[in-house]
C-alpha positions as CSV (number, residue, x, y, z in Angstrom):
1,X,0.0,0.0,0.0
2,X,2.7,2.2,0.5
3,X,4.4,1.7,-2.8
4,X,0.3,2.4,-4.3
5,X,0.5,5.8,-2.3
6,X,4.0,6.7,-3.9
7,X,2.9,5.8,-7.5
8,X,-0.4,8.0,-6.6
9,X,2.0,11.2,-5.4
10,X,4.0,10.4,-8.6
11,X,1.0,10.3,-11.3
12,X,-0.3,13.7,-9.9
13,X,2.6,15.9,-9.7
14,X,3.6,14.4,-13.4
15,X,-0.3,14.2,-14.6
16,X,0.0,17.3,-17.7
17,X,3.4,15.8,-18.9
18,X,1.4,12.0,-18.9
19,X,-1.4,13.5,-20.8
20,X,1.2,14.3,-22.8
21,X,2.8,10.8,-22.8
22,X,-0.4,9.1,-23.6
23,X,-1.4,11.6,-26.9
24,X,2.2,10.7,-28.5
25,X,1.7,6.9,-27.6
26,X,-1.9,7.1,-29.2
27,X,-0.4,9.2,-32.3
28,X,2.8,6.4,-32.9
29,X,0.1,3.4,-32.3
30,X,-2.1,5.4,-35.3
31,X,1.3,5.5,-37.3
32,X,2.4,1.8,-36.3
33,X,-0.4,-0.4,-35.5
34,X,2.0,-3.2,-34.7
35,X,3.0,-1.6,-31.6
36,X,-0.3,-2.8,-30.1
37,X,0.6,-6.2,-30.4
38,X,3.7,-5.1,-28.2
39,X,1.5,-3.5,-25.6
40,X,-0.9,-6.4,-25.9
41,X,2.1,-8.5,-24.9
42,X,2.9,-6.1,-21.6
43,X,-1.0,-6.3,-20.6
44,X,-0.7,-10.0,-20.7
45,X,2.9,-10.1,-18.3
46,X,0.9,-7.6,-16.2
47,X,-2.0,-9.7,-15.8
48,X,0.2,-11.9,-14.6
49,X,2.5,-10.2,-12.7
50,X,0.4,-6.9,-11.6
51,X,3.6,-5.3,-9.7
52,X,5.0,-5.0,-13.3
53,X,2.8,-1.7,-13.8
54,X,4.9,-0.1,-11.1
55,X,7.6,-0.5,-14.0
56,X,6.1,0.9,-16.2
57,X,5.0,3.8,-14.3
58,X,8.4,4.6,-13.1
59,X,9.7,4.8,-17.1
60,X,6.6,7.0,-17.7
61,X,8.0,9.5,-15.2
62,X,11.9,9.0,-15.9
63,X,10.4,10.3,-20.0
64,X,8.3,12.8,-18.7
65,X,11.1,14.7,-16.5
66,X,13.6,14.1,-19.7
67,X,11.8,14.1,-23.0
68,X,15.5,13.0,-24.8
69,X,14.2,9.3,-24.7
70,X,11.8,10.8,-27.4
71,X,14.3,10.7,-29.6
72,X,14.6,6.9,-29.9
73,X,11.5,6.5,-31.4
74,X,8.0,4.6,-29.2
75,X,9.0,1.6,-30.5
76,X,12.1,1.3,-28.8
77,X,10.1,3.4,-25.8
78,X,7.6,0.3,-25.2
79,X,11.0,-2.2,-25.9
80,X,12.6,-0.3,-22.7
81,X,9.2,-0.6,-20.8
82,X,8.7,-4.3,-21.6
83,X,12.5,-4.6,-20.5
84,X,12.2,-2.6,-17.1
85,X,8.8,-4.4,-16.4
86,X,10.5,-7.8,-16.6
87,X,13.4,-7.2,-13.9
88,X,12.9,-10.5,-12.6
89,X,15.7,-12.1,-14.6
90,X,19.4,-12.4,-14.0
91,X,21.5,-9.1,-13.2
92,X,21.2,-6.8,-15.9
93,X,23.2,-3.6,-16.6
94,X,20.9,-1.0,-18.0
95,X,22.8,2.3,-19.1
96,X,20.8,5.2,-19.0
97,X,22.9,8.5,-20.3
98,X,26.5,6.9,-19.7
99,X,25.3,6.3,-16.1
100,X,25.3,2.2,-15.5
101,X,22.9,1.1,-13.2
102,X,23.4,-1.8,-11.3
103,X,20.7,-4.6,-10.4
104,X,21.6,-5.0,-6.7
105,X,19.0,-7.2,-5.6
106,X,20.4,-7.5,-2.1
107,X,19.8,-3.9,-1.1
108,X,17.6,-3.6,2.3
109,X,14.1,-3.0,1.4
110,X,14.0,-0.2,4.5
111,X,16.3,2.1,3.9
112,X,15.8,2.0,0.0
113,X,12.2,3.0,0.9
114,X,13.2,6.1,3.5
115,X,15.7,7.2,0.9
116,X,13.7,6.8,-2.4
117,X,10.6,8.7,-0.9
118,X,12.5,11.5,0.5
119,X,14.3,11.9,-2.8
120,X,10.9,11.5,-4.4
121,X,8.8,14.1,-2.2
122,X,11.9,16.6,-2.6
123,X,12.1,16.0,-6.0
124,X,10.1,13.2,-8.0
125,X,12.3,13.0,-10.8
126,X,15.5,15.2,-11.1
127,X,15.2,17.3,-14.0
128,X,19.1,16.8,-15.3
129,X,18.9,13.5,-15.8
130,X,19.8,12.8,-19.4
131,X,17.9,9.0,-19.6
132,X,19.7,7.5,-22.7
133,X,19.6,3.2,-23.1
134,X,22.5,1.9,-24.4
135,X,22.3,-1.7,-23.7
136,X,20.0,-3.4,-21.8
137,X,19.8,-7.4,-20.2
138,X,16.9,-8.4,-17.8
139,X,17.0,-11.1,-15.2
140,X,14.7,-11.9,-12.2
141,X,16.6,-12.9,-8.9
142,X,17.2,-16.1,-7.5
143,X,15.0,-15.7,-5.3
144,X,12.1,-14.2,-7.0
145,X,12.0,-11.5,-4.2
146,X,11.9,-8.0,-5.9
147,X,13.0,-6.0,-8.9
148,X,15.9,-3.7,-9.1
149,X,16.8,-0.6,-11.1
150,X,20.0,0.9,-10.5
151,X,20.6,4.6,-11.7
152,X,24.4,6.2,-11.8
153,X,23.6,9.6,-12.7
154,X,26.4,12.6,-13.2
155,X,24.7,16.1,-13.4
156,X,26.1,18.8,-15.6
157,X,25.9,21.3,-12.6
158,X,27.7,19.3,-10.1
159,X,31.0,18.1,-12.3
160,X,31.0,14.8,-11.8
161,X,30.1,15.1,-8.1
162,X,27.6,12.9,-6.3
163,X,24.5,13.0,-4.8
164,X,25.1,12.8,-0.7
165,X,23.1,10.0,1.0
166,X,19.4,11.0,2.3
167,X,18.3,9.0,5.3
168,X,15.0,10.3,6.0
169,X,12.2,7.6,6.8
170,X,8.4,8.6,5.2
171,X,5.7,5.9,4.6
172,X,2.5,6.4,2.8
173,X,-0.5,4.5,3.9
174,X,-3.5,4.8,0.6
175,X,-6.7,3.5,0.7
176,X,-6.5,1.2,-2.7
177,X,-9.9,2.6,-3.5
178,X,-8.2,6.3,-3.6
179,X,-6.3,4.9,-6.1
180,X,-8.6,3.0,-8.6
181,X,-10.4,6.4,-8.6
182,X,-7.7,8.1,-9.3
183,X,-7.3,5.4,-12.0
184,X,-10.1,5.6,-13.4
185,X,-10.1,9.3,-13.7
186,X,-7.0,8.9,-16.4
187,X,-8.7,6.2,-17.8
188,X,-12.0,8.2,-18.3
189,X,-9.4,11.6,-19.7
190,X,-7.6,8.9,-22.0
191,X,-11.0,7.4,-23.3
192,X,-12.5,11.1,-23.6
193,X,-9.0,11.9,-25.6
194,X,-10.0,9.0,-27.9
195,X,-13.0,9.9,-27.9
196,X,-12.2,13.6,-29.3
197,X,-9.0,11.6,-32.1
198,X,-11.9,9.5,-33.4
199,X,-14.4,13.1,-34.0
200,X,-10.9,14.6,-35.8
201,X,-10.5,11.7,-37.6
202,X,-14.7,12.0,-38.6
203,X,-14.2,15.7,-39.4
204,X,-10.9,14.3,-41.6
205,X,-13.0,12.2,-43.6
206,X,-15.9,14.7,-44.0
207,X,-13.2,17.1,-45.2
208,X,-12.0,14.9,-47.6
209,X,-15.1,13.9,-48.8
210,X,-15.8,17.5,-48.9
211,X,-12.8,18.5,-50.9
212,X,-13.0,15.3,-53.6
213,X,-17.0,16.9,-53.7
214,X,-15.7,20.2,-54.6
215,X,-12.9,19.2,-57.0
216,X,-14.3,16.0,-58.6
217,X,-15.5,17.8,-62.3
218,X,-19.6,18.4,-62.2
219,X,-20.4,16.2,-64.9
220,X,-17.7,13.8,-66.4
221,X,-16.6,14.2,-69.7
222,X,-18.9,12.9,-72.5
223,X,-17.0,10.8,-75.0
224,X,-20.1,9.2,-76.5
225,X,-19.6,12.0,-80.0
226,X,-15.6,10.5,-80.0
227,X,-16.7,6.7,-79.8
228,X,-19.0,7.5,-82.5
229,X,-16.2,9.0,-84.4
230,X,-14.0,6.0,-83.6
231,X,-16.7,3.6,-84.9
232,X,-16.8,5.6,-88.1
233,X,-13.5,5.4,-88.6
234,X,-13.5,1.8,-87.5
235,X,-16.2,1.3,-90.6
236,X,-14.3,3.5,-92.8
237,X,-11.2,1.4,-92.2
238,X,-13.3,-1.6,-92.8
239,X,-14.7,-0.7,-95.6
240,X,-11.1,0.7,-97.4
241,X,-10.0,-2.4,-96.1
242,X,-12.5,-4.8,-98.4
243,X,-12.1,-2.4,-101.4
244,X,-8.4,-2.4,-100.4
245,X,-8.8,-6.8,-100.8
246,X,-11.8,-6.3,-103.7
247,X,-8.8,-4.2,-105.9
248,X,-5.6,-6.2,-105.0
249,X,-8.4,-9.3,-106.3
250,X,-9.0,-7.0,-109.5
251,X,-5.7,-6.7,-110.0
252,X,-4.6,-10.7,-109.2
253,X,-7.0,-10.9,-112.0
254,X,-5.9,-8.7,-114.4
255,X,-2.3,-10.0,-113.7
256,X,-3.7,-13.6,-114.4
257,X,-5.5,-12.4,-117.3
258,X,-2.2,-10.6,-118.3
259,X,-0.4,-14.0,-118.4
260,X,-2.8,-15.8,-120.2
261,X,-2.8,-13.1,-123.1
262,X,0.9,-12.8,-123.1
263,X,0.8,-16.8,-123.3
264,X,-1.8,-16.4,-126.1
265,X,0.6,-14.0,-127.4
266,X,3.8,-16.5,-127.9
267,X,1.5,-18.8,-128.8
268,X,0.4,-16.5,-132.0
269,X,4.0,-15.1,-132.4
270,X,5.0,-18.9,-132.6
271,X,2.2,-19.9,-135.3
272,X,2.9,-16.6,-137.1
273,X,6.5,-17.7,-137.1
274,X,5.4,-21.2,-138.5
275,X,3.2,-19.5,-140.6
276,X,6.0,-17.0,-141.9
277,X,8.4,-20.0,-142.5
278,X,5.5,-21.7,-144.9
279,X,5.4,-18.5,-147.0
280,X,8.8,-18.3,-147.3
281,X,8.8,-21.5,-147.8
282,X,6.2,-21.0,-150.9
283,X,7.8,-17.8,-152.2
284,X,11.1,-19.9,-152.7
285,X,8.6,-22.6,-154.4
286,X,6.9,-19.9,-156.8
287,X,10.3,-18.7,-157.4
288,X,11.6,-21.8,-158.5
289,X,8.5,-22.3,-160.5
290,X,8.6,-18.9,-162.2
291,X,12.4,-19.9,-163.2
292,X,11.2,-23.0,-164.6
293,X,8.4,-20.8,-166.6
294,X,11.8,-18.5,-167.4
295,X,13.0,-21.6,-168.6
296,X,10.1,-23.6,-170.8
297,X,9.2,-20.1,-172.3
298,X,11.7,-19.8,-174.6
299,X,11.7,-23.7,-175.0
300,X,7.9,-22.7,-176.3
301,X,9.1,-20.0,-178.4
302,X,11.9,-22.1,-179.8
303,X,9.3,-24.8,-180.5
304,X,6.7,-22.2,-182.0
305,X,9.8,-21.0,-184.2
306,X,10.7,-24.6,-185.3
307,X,7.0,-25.4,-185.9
308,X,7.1,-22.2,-187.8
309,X,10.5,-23.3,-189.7
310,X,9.1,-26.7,-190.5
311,X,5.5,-25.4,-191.9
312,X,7.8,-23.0,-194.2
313,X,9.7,-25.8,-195.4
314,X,7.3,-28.0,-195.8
315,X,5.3,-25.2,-197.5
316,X,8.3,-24.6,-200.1
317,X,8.5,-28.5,-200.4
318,X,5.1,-28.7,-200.9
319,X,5.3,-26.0,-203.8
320,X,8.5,-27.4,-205.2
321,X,6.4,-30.8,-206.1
322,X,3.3,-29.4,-207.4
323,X,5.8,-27.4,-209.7
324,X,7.5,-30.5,-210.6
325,X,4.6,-32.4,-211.3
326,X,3.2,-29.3,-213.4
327,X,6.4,-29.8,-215.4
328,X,5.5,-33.1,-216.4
329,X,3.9,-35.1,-219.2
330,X,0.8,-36.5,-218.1
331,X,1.4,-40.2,-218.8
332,X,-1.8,-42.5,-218.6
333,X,-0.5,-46.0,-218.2
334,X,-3.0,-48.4,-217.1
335,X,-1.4,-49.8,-214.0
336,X,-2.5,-50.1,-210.2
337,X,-3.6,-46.8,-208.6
338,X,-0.6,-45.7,-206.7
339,X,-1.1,-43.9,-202.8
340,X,-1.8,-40.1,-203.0
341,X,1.3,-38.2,-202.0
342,X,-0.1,-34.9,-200.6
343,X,-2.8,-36.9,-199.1
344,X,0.2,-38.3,-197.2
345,X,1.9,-35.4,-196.5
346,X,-1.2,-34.1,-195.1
347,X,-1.7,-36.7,-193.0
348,X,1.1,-36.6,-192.1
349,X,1.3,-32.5,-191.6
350,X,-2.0,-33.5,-189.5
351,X,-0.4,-35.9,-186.7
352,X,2.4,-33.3,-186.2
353,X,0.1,-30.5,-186.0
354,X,-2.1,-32.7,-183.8
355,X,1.2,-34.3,-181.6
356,X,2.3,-30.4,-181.1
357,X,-1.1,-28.9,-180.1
358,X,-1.6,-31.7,-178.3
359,X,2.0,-31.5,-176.4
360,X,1.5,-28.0,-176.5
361,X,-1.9,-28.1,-174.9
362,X,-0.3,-30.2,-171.9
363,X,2.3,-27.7,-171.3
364,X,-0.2,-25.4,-171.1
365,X,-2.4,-27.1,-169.0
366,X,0.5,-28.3,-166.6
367,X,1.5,-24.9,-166.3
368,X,-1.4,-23.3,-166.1
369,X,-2.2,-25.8,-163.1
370,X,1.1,-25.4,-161.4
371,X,0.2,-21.7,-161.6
372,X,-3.1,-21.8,-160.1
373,X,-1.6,-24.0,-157.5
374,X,1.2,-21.6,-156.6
375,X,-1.6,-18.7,-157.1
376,X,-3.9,-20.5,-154.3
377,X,-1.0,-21.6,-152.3
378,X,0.3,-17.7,-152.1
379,X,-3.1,-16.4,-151.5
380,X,-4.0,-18.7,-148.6
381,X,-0.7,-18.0,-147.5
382,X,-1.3,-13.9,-147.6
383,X,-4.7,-14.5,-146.2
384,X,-3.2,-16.4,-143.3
385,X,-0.2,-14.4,-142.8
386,X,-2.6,-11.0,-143.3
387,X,-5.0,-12.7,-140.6
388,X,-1.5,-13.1,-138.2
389,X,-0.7,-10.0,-138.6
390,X,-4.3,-8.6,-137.9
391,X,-4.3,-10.9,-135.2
392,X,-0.7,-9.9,-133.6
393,X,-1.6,-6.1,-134.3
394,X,-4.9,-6.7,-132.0
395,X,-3.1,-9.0,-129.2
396,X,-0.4,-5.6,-129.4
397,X,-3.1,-3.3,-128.7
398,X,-4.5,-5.3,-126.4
399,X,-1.5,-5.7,-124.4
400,X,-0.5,-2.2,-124.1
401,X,-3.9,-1.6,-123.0
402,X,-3.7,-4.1,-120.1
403,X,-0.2,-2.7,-119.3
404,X,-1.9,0.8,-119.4
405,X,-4.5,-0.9,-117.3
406,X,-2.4,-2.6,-114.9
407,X,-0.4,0.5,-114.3
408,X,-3.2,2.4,-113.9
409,X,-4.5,-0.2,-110.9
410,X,-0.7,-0.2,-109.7
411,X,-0.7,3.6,-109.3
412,X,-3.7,3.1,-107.9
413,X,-3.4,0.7,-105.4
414,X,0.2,2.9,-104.2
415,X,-2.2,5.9,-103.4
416,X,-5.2,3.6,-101.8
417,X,-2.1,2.4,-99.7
418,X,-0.8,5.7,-98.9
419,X,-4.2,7.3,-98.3
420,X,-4.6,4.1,-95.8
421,X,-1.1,4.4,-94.2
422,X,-2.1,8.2,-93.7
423,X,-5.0,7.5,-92.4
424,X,-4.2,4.9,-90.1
425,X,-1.5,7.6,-88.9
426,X,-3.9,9.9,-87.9
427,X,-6.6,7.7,-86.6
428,X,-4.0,6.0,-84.5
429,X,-2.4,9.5,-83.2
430,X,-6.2,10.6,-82.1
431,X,-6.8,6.6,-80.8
432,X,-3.5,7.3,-78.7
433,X,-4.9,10.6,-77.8
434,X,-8.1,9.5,-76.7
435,X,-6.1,6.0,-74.7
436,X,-4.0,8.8,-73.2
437,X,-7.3,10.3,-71.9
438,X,-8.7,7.1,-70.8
439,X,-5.5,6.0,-69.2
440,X,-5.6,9.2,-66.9
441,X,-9.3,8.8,-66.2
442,X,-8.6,5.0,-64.9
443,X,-5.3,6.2,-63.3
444,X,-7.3,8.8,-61.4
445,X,-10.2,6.8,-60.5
446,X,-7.3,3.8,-59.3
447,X,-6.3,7.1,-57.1
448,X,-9.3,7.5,-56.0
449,X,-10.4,4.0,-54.6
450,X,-6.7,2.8,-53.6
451,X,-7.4,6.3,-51.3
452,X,-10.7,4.8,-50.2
453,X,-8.9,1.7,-49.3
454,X,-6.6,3.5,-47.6
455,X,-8.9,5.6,-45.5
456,X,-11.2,2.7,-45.3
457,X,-7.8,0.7,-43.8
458,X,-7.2,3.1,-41.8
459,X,-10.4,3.8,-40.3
460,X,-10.5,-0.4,-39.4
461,X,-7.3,0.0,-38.1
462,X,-8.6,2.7,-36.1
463,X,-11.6,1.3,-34.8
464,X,-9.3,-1.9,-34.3
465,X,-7.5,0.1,-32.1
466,X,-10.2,1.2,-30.3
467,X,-11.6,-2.3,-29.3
468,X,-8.1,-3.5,-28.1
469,X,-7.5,0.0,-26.1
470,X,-11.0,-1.1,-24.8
471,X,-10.2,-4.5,-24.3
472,X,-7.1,-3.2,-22.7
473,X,-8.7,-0.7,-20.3
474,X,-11.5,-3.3,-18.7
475,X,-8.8,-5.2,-18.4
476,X,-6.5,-2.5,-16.1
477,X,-9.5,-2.1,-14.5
478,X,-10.4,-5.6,-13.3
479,X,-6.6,-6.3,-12.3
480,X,-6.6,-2.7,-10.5
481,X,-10.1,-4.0,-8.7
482,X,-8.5,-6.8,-8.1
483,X,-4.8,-6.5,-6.8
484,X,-3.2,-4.3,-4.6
485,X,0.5,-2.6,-5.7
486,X,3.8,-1.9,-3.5
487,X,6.3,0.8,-4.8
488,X,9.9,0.7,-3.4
489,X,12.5,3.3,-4.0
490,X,15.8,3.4,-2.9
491,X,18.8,6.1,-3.7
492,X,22.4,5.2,-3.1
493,X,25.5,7.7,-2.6
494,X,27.1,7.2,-6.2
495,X,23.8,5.7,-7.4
496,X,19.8,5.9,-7.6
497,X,18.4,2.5,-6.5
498,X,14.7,1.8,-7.6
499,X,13.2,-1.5,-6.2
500,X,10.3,-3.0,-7.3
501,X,9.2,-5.8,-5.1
502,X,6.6,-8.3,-6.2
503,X,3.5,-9.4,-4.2
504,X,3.7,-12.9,-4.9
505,X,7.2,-15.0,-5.6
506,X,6.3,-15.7,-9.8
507,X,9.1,-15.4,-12.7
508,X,8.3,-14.7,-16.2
509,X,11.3,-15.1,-18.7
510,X,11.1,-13.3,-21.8
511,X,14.3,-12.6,-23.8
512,X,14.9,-8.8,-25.0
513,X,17.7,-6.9,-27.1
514,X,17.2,-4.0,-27.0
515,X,19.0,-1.8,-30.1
516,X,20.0,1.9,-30.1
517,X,19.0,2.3,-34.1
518,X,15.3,2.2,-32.9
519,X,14.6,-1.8,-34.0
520,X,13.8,-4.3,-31.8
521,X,15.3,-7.9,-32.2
């Protein structure tokens, strides 16, 4: 009851600066939820061990005098608590500001007490001290009798001097229900101070909603006219895109149509050759055939001159007798009638004249029919060569048309292509546009619900932290109901001696290392 009285006189001359404590604990538990996890772990050793909060309370007040533990950070604040609170290991040595402080566990429990309260009641905490932990190890005693905290302190003003020994004797006697009360007052200040973070944290959020209300645009932006656009231009490209196929098809055709008429063409220019080799062939024919005319005709003439010579001759013959026999003396003699002479001759005159029209009648008729043949064979022949040639003139024609044609699709085709390639250019700059646009839109709205989730996080973690601060609280106030607390101090003549003696004889082992960058291990 006495060490309850002492932890009473503590908590109200320090209450503003624990107000204060408790606010930055809240704030670094909003920051770093896992810390609750930590302090669920100290509510746990204190429900076991209920003397521990004596501990803690005595670290509360060493930060409140000297705010330079700040520095390391609440995380390694609540490591140092859980360390201090669990004293009932093996001798530690706790620096705190290059002063050690020894865990003398054999100390009497008297005069610590008459010395710690009169240094407390003079002064509860002195303000020089500089509370700095450099290393820290935790043991409880062999035999599990109290807790000890041992404080070498040097103050600037005194230059290394120490403090002289103070051996007053004052005991506090406090009615336990004094002390929930007083308990319970915090308790009630810390829950009204949550109470008040969770109404900021309400006016946050309506301020937020407020200010996304105010900026978010009045209506969004209506891209309905531009996705009508892009379907046009989707159709358009569709459609250049089949006439595109329907013309490269025209001109596959024409191409195929091409070949076939240039095959057709060496197939002409082949017969016409063929063609032009018979006519030559026949013009060397009816040349020969007029030299062999060349060559009969004056064989004819030579004939017609000898048939000529011999009807002269025969004429002159013929006279030459008949003048002979006009010469004579007709002699009768009455003999046999002899054979008629010029009936002979013309008889004979006859067959000759016969035999030559005759032979000349064949010639005639040979060469009249070698003529006619060479006539028909050379006008079939200029017919079919004059049909070639009509016919190569028109497969000419009609090849430089389909070249002209097929150019014509070529060029053509180049511009559709170009006109395409431009047009997908610009289409696809305004498509990139518009995805640009898009992409922002969805980036903002990603914004906008990852900081929902946030806020919606951090209000869960919020009201998370509110059911375990809850949870916490009933539970300091059933093991306040249901527990009384002794509080021992003890101040040396080099050192500052805190004891903290348990109630009951129990030993919890928990092993800490405690590190000066601000982690815990």
């Amino acid at each position: 009851m006495e060490a309850a009285m002492l932890v009473v006189i503590c908590l109200r001359s320090q209450a503003k600066h624990m107000v204060f404590l408790m606010e930055d604990l809240q704030l670094a538990i909003m920051e770093d939820p896992s810390l609750l996890t930590t302090m669920g772990d100290l509510m746990l050793l204190i429900m076991e061990d209920p003397t521990l909060l004596i501990t803690m309370v005595v670290l509360m007040l060493l930060i409140i005098e000297d705010p330079i533990i700040y520095i390391m950070e609440l995380p390694i604040l609540l490591i140092t608590m859980g360390v201090l609170m669990l004293l009932n290991m093996e001798d530690p040595i706790i620096y705190i500001m290059e002063v050690p402080i020894l865990l003398i566990l054999e100390a009497p429990i008297d005069s610590i007490l008459q010395i710690l309260l009169v240094l407390i009641i003079e002064d509860p905490i002195p303000p020089t001290m500089k509370v700095s932990i450099k290393a820290s190890s935790v043991h409880g005693g062999s035999g599990g009798k109290g807790i000890s905290i041992c404080n070498h302190v040097h103050g600037s003003s005194h230059s290394g001097s120490h403090k002289s020994i103070i051996s007053h004797h004052v005991l506090f006697n406090v009615n336990g229900k004094e002390t929930m009360q007083h308990l319970n007052d915090r308790l009630a200040s810390y829950l009204d101070k949550v109470h008040s973070l969770e109404q900021q944290n309400a006016q946050l959020e309506r301020n937020i909603q407020e200010w996304y209300q105010r900026n978010q645009p009045s209506t969004l932006p209506d891209y309905s006219g531009l996705f009508r656009i892009i379907q046009e231009l989707q159709g358009q490209i569709s459609s250049t895109s089949v006439e595109n196929a329907r013309i490269v098809l025209q001109i596959d055709n024409a191409r195929l149509a091409a070949d076939d008429f240039r095959n057709k063409y060496e197939m002409e220019r082949q017969l016409a050759s063929i063609v032009e080799a018979d006519v030559n062939g026949l013009r060397i024919l009816l040349e020969e055939i007029n030299r062999e005319i060349c060559h009969l005709q004056p064989q004819v003439e030579n004939l017609q001159e000898e048939l000529q010579l011999i009807k002269r001759i025969h004429g002159e013959e013929v006279n030459d007798l008949q003048a002979q026999l006009g010469a004579r003396v007709n002699v009768e003699m009455d003999a046999a009638p002899s054979a008629d002479l010029n009936r002979t001759l013309f008889e004979i005159r006859e067959q000759y004249e016969n035999l030559m029209e005759r032979n000349l009648r064949e010639v005639e008729n040979i060469f009249r029919q070698w003529t006619e043949e060479l006539n028909r064979e050379v006008a079939s022949g200029s017919e079919q060569l004059q049909s070639v040639q009509t016919e190569v003139i028109d497969l000419r024609h009609t090849i430089q048309t389909l070249e002209i044609e097929l150019q014509s699709q070529l060029s053509l085709t180049s511009a559709l292509e170009n006109t395409l390639a431009e047009t997908e250019a610009t289409f696809g700059a305004q498509l990139a546009q518009l995805q640009c646009l898009i992409n922002n839109v969805e980036f903002q709205l990603v914004r906008m619900r990852s900081d929902l989730e946030r806020q919606n996080q951090e209000y869960r973690i919020l009201m998370d932290q509110k059911t375990h601060l809850e949870m916490e609280i009933a539970t300091y106030k059933r093991l306040l109901e249901g527990h009384d607390i002794q509080y021992v101090f003890h101040i040396g003549q080099v050192t500052e001696l805190i004891f903290l003696k348990t109630c009951r004889p129990q030993f919890i082992e928990i092993p800490f290392t405690l590190n000066l960058l601000g982690g815990k291990k």
